[in-house]
C-alpha positions in Angstrom: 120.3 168.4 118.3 120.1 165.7 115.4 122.6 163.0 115.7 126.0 162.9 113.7 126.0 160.9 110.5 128.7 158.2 110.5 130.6 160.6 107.6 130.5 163.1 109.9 131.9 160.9 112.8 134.5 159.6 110.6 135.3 163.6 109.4 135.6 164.0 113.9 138.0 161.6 114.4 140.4 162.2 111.5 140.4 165.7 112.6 142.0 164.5 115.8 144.2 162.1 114.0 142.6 159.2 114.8 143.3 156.5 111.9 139.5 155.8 110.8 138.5 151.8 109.8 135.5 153.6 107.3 134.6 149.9 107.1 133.7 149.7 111.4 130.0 150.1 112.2 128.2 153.2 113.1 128.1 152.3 116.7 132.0 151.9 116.9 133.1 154.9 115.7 130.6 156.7 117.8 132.3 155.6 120.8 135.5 155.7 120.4 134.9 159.6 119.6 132.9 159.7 122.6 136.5 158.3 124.3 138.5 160.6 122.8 136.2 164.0 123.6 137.0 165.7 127.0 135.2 165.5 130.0 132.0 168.2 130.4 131.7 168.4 126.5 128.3 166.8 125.1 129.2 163.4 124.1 127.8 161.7 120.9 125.8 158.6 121.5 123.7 156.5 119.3 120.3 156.9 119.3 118.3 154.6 117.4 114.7 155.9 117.0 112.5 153.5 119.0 109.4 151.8 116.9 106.0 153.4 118.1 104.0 150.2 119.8 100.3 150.6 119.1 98.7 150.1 122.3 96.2 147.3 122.2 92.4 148.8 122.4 90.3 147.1 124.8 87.7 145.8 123.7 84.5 146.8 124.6 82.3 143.7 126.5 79.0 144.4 127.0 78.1 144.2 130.4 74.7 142.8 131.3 73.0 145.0 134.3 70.9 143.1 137.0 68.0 145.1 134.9 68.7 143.9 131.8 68.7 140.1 132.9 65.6 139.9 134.8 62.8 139.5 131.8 60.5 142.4 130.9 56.7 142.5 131.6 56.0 141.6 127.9 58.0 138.4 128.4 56.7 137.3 131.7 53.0 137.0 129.9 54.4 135.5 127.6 55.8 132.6 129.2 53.1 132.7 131.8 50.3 131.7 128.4 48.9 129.1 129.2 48.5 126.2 126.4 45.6 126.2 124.3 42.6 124.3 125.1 42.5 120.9 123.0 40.6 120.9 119.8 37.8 118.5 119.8 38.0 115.8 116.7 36.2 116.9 113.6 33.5 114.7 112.6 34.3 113.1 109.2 32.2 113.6 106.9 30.3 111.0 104.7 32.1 109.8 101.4 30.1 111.5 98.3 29.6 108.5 95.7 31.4 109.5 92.6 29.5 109.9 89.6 29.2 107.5 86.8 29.6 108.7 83.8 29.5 107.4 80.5 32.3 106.6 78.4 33.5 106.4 75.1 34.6 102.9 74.1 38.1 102.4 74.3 39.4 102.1 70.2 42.7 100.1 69.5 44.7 102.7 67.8 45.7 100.4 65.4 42.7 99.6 64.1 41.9 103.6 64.4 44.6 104.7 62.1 44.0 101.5 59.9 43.8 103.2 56.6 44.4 100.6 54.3 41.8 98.5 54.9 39.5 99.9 52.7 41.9 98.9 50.1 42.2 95.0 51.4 41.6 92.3 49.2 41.1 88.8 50.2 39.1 85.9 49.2 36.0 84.8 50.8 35.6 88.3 52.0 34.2 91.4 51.1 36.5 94.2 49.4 37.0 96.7 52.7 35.6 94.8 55.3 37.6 93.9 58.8 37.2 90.1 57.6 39.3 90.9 54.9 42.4 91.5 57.4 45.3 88.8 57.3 45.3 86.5 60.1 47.1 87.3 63.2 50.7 86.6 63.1 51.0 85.7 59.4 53.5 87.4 57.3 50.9 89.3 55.9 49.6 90.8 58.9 53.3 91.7 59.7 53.7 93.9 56.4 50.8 95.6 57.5 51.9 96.5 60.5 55.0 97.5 58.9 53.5 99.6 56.2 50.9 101.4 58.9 53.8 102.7 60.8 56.0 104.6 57.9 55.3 107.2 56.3 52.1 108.4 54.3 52.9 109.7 50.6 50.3 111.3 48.3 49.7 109.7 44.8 48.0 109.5 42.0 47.7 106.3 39.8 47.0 107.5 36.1 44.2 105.7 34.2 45.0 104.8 30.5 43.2 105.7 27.5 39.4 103.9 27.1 40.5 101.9 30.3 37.2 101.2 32.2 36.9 102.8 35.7 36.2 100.0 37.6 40.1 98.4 36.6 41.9 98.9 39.8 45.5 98.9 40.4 47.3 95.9 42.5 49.9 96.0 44.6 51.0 92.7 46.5 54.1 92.8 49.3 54.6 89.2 50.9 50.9 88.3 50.4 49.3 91.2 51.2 47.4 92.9 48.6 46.0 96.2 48.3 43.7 96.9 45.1 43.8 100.9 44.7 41.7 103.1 42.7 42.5 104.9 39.7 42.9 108.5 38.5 42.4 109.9 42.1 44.9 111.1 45.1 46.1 108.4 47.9 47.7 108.8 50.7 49.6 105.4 50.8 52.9 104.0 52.8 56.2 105.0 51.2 56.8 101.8 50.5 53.8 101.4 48.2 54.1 104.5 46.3 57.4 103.8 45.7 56.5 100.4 44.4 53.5 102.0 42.2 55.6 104.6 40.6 58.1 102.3 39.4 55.3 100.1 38.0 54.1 103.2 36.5 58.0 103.9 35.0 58.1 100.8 33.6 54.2 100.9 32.0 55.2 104.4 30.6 58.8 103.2 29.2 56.9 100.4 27.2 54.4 102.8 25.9 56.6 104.7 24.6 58.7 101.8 22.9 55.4 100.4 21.0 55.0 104.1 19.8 58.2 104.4 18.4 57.6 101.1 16.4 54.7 102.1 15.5 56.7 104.8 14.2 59.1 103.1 12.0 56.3 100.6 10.4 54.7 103.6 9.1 57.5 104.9 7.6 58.9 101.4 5.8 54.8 101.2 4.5 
């Protein structure tokens, strides 16, 4: 038989006139209508359901057997090996000589990628040669060095009308001068072409100023 719910309790005792607190706990009211019922009749009494405990598992240890300590066959020859015999030393063999072989001469790679000489002018020395290279150190020699290392641009310098072949162009930047060919493509330093093509500006604006004068005379004549 289920236990009584605490309305039900509270129904029991008003039915026997018992004034009823509906504000007492459970466990009150329960007994004091347990006091109130006769002798021999079942009393009501509070049975809270009991929380199931899980049971701890044991855990399972492995147990080692005398047979499983003492080592198998296989592991008795094994530990009963004996070491390895000692290796004699190897003999070292004799050093091979290297072989000589010839090599190229070792090329400064400025004088490599020394393009401009072939354009060099200087005095006392022939057009193109390595003795026409500025001295070592001098501002000339500097610009060089400074023009080698930008950037090459392709040009052409434009020969004038009956001009003879043999008239180069100049170019001078703080005493270093390169004489340049006409009416032929150059791969030259920025800063060169720059230089040649406003030359060439210039040359082409005056041209065109004697022409237009030439103009005008013709037309007062």
């Amino acid at each position: 038989m289920g236990n009584p719910t605490k309305v039900s309790v509270i129904e029991s005792l008003k039915a026997l006139g018992v004034e009823v607190d509906e504000k007492a706990s459970y466990k009150d009211l329960v007994a004091k209508l347990a006091s109130l019922q006769p002798k021999g009749t079942e009393s009501v009494a509070e049975s809270e359901p009991e929380e199931d405990v899980p049971e701890k598992e044991e855990e399972d240890v492995p147990r080692i057997t005398p047979e499983q300590s003492a080592p198998t066959e296989e592991e008795a020859d094994v530990e009963d090996v004996d070491p390895p015999a000692s290796v004699a030393p190897s003999v070292p063999e004799e050093p091979v000589p290297p072989r000589i072989q010839a090599t190229e001469p070792v090329v400064n790679a400025v004088e490599k990628e020394d393009y401009l000489r072939q354009y060099q002018y200087k005095k006392q020395a022939d057009f193109g040669s390595k003795a026409s290279d500025p001295a070592p150190g001098s501002k000339a020699d500097k610009m060089k060095q400074f023009l080698l290392s930008q950037d090459k641009i392709r040009i052409i310098i434009p020969r004038l009308n009956k001009e003879d072949p043999s008239i180069k162009h100049s170019v001078t930047l703080n005493g270093y001068r390169l004489d340049l060919p006409k009416q032929q493509y150059l791969e030259l330093p920025l800063q060169v072409a720059m230089v040649i093509m406003d030359s060439l500006e210039q040359t082409e604006s005056a041209i065109m100023r004697g022409q237009i004068s030439a103009a005008k005379e013709n037309q007062l004549a």
